[in-house]
Legacy VTK file of the C-alpha trace (Angstrom):
# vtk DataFile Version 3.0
C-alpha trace
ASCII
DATASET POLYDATA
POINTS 453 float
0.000 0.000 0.000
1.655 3.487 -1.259
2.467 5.699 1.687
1.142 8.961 -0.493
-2.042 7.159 -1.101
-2.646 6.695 2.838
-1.691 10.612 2.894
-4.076 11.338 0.718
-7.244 9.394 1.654
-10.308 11.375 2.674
-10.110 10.072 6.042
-6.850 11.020 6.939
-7.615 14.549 5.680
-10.233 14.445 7.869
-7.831 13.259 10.893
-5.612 16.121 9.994
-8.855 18.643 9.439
-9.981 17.503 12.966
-6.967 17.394 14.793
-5.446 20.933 13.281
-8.753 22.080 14.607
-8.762 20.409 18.326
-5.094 21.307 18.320
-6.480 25.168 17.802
-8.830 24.799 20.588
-6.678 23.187 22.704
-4.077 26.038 22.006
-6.852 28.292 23.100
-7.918 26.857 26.018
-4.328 26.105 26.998
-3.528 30.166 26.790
-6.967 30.695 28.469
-5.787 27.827 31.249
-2.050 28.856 31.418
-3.329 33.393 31.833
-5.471 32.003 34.697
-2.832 30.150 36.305
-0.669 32.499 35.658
-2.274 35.147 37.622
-2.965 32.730 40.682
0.266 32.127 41.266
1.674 35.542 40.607
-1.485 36.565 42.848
-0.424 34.046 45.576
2.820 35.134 45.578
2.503 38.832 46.298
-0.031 37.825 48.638
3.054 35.770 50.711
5.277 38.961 50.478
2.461 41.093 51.417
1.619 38.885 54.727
4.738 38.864 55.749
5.732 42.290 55.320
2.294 43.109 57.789
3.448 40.507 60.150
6.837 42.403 60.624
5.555 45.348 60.970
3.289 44.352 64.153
7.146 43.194 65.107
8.253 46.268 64.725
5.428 47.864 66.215
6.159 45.461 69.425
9.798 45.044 69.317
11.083 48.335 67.825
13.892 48.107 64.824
16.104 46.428 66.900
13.996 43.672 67.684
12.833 43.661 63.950
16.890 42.941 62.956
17.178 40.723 64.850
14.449 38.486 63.609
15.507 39.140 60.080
19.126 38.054 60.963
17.630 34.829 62.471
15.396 34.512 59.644
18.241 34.806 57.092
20.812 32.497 59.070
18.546 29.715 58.839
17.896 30.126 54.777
13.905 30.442 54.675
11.957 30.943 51.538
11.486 34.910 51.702
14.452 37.492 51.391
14.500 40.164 53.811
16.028 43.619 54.200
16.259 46.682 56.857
17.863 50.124 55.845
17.959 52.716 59.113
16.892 56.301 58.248
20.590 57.235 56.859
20.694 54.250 54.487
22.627 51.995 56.320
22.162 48.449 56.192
21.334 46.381 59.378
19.608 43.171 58.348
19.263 41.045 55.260
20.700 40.923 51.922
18.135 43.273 49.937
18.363 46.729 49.503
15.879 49.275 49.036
15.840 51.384 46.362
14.812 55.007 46.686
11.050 55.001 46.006
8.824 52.486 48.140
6.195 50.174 47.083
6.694 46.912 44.581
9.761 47.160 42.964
12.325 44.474 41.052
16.143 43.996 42.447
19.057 41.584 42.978
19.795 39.642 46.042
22.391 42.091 47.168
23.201 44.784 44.732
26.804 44.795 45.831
27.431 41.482 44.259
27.760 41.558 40.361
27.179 38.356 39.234
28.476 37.165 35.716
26.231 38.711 33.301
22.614 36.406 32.648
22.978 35.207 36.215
21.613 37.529 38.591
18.050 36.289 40.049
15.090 39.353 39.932
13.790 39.383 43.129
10.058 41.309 43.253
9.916 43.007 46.594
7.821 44.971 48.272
9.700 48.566 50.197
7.678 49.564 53.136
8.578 53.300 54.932
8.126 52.258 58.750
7.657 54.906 61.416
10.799 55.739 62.500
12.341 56.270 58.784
13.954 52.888 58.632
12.816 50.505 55.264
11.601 47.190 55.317
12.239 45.069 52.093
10.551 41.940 51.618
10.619 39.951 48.573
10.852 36.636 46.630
12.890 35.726 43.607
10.745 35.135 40.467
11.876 32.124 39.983
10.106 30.385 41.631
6.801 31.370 40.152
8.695 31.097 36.635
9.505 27.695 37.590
5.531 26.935 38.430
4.731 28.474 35.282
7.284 26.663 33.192
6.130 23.241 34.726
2.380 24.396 33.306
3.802 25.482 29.864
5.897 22.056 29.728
2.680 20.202 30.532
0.699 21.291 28.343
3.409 20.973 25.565
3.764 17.705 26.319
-0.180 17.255 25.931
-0.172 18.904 22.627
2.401 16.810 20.926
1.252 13.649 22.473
-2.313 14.265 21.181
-0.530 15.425 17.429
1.503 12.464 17.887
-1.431 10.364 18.344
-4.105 12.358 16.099
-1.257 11.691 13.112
-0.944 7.835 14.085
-4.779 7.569 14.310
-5.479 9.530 10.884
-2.787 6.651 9.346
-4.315 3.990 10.757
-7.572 5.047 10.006
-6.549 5.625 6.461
-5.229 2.300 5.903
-8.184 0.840 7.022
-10.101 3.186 4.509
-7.627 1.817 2.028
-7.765 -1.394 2.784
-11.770 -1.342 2.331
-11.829 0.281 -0.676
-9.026 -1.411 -2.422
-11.339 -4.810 -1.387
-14.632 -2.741 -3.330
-11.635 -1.733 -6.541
-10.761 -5.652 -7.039
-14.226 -6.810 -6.664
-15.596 -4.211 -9.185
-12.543 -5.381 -11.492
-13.022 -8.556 -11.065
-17.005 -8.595 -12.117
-15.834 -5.890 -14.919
-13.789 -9.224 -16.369
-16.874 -10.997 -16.312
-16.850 -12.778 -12.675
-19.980 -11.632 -11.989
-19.911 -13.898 -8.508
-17.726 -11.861 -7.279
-18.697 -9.436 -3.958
-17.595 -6.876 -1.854
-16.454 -8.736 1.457
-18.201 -7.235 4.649
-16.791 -6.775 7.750
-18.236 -6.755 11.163
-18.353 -3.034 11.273
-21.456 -1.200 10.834
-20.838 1.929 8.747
-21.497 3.806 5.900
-18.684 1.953 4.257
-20.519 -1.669 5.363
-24.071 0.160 3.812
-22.089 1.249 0.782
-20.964 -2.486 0.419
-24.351 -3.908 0.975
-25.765 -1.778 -1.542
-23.375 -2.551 -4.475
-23.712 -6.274 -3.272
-27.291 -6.182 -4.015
-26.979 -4.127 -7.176
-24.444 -6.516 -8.143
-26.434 -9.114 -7.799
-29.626 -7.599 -9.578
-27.182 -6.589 -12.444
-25.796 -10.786 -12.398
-29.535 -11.965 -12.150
-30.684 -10.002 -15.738
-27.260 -10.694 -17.239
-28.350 -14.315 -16.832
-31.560 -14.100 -17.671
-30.402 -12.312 -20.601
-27.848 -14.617 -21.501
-31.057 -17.347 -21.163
-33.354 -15.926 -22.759
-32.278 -16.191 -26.412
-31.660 -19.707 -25.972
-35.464 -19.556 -24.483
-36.888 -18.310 -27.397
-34.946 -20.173 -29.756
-35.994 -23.220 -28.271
-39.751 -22.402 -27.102
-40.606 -20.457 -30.606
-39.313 -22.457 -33.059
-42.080 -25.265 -32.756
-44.929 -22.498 -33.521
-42.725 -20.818 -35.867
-42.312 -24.106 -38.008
-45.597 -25.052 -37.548
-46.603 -22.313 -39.598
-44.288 -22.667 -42.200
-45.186 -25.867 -42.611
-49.439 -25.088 -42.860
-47.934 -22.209 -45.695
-45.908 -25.061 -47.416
-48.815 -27.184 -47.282
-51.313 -24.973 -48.347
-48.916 -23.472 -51.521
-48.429 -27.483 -52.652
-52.184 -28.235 -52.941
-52.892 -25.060 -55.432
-56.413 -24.692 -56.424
-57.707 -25.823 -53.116
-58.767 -22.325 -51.993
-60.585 -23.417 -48.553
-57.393 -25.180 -47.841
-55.820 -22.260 -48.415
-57.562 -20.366 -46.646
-57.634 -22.518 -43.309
-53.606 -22.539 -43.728
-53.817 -19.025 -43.249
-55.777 -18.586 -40.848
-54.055 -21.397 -38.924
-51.246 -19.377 -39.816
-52.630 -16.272 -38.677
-53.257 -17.444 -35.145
-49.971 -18.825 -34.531
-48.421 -15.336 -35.288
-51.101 -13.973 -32.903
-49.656 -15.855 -29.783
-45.977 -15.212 -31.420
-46.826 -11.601 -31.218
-48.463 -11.905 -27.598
-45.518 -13.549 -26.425
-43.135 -11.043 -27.334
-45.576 -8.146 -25.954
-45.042 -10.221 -23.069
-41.439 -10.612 -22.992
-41.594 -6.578 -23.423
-43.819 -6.019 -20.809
-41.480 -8.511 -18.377
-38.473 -6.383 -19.384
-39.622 -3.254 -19.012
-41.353 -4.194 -15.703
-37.793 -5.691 -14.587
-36.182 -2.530 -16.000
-38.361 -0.806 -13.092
-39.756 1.860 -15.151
-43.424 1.796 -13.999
-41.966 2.884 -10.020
-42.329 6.654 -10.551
-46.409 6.009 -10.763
-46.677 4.591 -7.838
-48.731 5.352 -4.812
-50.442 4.111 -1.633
-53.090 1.420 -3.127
-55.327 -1.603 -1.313
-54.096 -4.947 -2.625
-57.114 -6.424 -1.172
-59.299 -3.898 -2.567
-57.833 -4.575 -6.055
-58.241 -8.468 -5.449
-61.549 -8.176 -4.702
-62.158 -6.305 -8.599
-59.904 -8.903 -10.199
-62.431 -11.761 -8.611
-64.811 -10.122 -9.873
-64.165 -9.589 -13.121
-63.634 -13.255 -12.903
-66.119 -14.895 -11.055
-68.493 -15.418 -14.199
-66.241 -17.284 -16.272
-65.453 -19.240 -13.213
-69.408 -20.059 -12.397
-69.726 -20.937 -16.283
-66.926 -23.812 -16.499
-67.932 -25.128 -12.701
-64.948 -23.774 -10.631
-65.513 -22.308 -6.822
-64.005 -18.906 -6.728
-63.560 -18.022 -2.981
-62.377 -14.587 -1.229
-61.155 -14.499 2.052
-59.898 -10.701 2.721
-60.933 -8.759 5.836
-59.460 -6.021 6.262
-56.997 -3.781 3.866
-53.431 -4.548 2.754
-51.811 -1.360 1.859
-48.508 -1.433 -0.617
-47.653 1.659 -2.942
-47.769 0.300 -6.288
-48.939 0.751 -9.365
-52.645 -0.276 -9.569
-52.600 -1.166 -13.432
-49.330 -3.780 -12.696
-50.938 -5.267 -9.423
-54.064 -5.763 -11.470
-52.434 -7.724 -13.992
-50.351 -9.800 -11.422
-53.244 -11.462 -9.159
-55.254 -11.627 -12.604
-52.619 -13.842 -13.946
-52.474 -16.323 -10.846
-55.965 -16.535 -11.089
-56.076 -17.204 -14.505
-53.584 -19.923 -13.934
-55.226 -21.450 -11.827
-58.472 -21.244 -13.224
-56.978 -22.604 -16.443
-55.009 -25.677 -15.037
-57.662 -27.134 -12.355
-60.571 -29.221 -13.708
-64.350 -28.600 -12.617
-65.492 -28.281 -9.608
-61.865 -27.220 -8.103
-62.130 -24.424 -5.622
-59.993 -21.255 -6.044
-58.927 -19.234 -2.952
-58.087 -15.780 -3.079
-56.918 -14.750 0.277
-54.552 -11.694 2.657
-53.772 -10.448 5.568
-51.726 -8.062 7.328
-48.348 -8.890 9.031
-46.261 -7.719 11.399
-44.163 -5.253 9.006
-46.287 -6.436 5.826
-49.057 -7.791 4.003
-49.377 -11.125 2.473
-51.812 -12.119 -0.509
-52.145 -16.031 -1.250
-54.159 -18.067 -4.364
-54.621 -21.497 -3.901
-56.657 -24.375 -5.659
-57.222 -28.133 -4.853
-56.223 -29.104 -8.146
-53.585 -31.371 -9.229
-50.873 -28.987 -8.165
-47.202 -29.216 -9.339
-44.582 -31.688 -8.259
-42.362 -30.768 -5.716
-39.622 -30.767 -7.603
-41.168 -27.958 -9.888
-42.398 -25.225 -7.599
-38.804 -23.572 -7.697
-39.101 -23.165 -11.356
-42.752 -22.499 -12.562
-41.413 -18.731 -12.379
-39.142 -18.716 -15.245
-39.664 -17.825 -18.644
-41.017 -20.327 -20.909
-41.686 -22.794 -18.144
-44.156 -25.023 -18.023
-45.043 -28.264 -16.573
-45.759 -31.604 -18.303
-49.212 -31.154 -17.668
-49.943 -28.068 -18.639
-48.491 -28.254 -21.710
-51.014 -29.371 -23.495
-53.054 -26.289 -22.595
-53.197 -22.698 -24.504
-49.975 -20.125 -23.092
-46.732 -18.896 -23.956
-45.300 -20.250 -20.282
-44.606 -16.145 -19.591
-47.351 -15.649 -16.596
-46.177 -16.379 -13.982
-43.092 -14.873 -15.053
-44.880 -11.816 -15.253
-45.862 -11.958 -11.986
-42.584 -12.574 -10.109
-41.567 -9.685 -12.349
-44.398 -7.368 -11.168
-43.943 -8.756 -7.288
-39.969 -8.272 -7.080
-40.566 -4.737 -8.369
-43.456 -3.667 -5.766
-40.469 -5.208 -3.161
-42.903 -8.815 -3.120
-41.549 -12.072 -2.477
-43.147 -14.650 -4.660
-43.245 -18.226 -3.853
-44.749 -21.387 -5.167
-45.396 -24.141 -2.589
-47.677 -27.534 -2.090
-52.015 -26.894 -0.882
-52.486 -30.348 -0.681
-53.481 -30.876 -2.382
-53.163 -27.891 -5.013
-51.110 -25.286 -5.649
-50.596 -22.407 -3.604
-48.750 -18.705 -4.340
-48.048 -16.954 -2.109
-47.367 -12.389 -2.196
-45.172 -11.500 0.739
-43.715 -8.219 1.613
-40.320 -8.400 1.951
-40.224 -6.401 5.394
-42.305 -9.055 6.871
-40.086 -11.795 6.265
-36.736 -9.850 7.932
LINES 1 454
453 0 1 2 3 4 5 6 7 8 9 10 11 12 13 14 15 16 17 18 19 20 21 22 23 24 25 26 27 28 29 30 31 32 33 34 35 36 37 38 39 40 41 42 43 44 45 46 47 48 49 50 51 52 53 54 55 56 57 58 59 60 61 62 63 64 65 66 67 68 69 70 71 72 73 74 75 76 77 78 79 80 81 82 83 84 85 86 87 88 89 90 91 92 93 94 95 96 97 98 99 100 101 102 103 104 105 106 107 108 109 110 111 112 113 114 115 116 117 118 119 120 121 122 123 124 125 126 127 128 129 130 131 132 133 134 135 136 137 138 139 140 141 142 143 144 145 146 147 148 149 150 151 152 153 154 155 156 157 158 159 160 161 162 163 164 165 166 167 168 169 170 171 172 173 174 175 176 177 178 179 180 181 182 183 184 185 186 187 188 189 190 191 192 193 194 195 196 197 198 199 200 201 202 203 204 205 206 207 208 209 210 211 212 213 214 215 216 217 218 219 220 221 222 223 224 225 226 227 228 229 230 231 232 233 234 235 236 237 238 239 240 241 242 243 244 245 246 247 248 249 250 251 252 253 254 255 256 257 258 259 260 261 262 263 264 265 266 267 268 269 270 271 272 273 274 275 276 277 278 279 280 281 282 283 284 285 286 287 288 289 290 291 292 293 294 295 296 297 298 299 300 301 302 303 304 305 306 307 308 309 310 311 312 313 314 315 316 317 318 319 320 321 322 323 324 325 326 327 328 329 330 331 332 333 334 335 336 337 338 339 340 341 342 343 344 345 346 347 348 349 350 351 352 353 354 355 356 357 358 359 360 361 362 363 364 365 366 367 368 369 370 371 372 373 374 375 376 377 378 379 380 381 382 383 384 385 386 387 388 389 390 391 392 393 394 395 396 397 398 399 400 401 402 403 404 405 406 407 408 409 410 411 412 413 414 415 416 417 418 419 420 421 422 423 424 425 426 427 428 429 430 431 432 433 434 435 436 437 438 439 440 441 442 443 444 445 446 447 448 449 450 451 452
């Protein structure tokens, strides 16, 4: 895997896009943080010169300068964190090692300006120069580095913080990347592989549930819908090669017969019109190859809207009910209450009209028809079932394809398309269509696909 590709994923731009900006924020809350600390401990550490400074002057106020000295030369023999120093009224030194400058008030100084350190060495000391009562000067003050050393530990802190979380941010956004990488270079090689013509091959999924994992899913299943007409394409020459050519040379051969006996003109004439039939059902068949395809091709969806399945069963019985009474058959409905679907009403029409006429057309008298729904968790179903003869077991997982039709139904009227039509109508109002045994019978059963999940 290139290193420059990892750089230049979108997700490690968006690492770096996120981090730069919590790195910002950070930066501005660290300023805000470090100002506030800042002050504190500057704060604190006037407030330590200032309490002792008001603590020596009760001293003074008790023990008079002498007594005041003397505490600060005890106080600076034994080393203690404050630096003291007392000037008598002439200027002359009697305790400590500071010395006050000519104003009073908070001031910056060296330990002892007698000393001259080597130059970038001297220690500022921030004191505070109080004027006592009898024209001496108290200095007491603290060398700033001590808070500078606070302050440093803050600003090395949060240094620290920062490039650990950059450090981090930058190792996340790779990693992050790579798995980006890694997950699209697996979606690249499957698309290449089914753009060579393995159209088996899918996107692998991975336990993760993202929008990468949704993206998969959803080429998965296009892939698949795309491999399911390919095949069916790829099929269906050979279908009509194989299930047109009988009708197509059955008419050639009542032409040839009917052009060899001449003068016969009624013969003739029932060629032709043996003829013309056969060309009929040739030309029904391939409206209904057209209409399968352009239902498959999905381009009735944009009419849709909310619809009653059960409603619309109830006009397809019917419209079929008379035919039904005249040849003997029982056509039953069993619907209670509605099934709604968003559909279009024309399609769904056609689809329970054509499992009724199958049925209808396949069962012998006095076999009872049963047109049934009812609503399920997350769905609606819609069933037709007979008591006929049914199909073997063996053939309810094909009756749905084109040109299929079962030994003993072939000697009846029909291009085999039907129920073909109907799966094709069902899968595209999101339907799952299945074929299974009534006993005895046949029963189809309309599920939606929600309901089955």
């Amino acid at each position: 895997m290139s290193r420059i590709r990892v750089f230049r994923t979108t997700s490690f731009r968006l690492a770096a896009i996120y981090l730069a900006l919590f790195t910002l924020s950070a930066g501005a809350l660290g300023g805000f943080v470090y100002l506030s600390v800042r002050r504190e401990i500057l704060t604190d550490f006037d407030e330590r010169i200032i309490e002792e400074t008001d603590a020596l002057q009760r001293t003074f106020a008790k023990e008079g300068r002498d007594g005041l000295a003397a505490i600060l030369a005890a106080r600076g023999s034994i080393g203690g964190a404050l630096l003291y120093g007392l000037e008598a009224p002439d200027g002359k030194r009697l305790a400590g090692g500071l010395a006050a400058p000519v104003s009073g008030g908070w001031t910056e100084l060296k330990e002892d300006e007698n000393d001259e350190p080597p130059e970038g060495t001297a220690e500022i000391i921030r004191a505070l120069v109080t004027r006592l009562p009898d024209g001496s000067t108290l200095i007491v003050g603290d060398e700033r580095r001590r808070a500078n050393e606070a302050l440093r530990g803050v600003l090395s802190a949060f240094g620290w913080a920062i490039g650990a979380t950059i450090v981090l941010g930058l190792a996340g956004g790779l990693w992050l990347s790579r798995q980006f990488l890694r997950r699209v270079d697996a979606m690249r090689l499957a698309a290449q592989g089914i753009m060579a013509g393995d159209w088996s091959r899918r996107i692998p999924l991975t336990p993760i549930d993202d929008d990468l994992s949704a993206l998969a899913r959803t080429f998965n299943r296009l892939f698949g819908r795309i491999e399911k007409l390919l095949l069916a394409n790829k099929h269906i020459s050979a279908d009509i090669a194989h299930d047109l050519r009988k009708p197509l040379a059955s008419v050639l051969r009542r032409l040839e017969e009917a052009r060899a006996q001449g003068a016969d003109l009624e013969a003739v004439r029932s060629a032709v019109k043996a003829a013309i039939a056969e060309i009929e059902n040739l030309l029904e068949t391939f409206n209904a190859l057209l209409r399968i395809g352009q239902v498959e091709a999905g381009a009735r969806r944009a009419g849709f809207r909310p619809l009653d399945l059960a409603e619309i069963a109830r006009e397809v019985v019917e419209a079929f009910q008379p035919a039904a009474d005249d040849e003997g058959k029982t056509l039953a409905l069993r619907l209670g209450e509605p099934l709604p679907i968003s559909g279009d009403k024309e399609l769904l029409t056609q689809m329970i009209a054509n499992l009724i006429d199958n049925a209808l057309r396949h069962a012998p008298r006095g076999v009872r028809v049963e047109v049934a729904g009812e609503r399920m968790p997350g769905g609606v179903r819609l069933s037709v079932a007979d008591d006929g003869p049914g199909v073997d077991s063996g053939e309810l997982k094909v009756i749905f394809e084109r040109f299929y039709r079962a030994d003993a139904a072939r000697s009846a009227p029909g291009s085999g398309l039907g129920l073909s039509l109907v799966a094709a109508i069902a899968d595209l109002h999101g339907l799952e269509c299945s074929a299974s045994d009534n006993h005895p019978g046949l029963r189809v059963t309309l599920t939606t696909a929600d309901s089955n999940e």
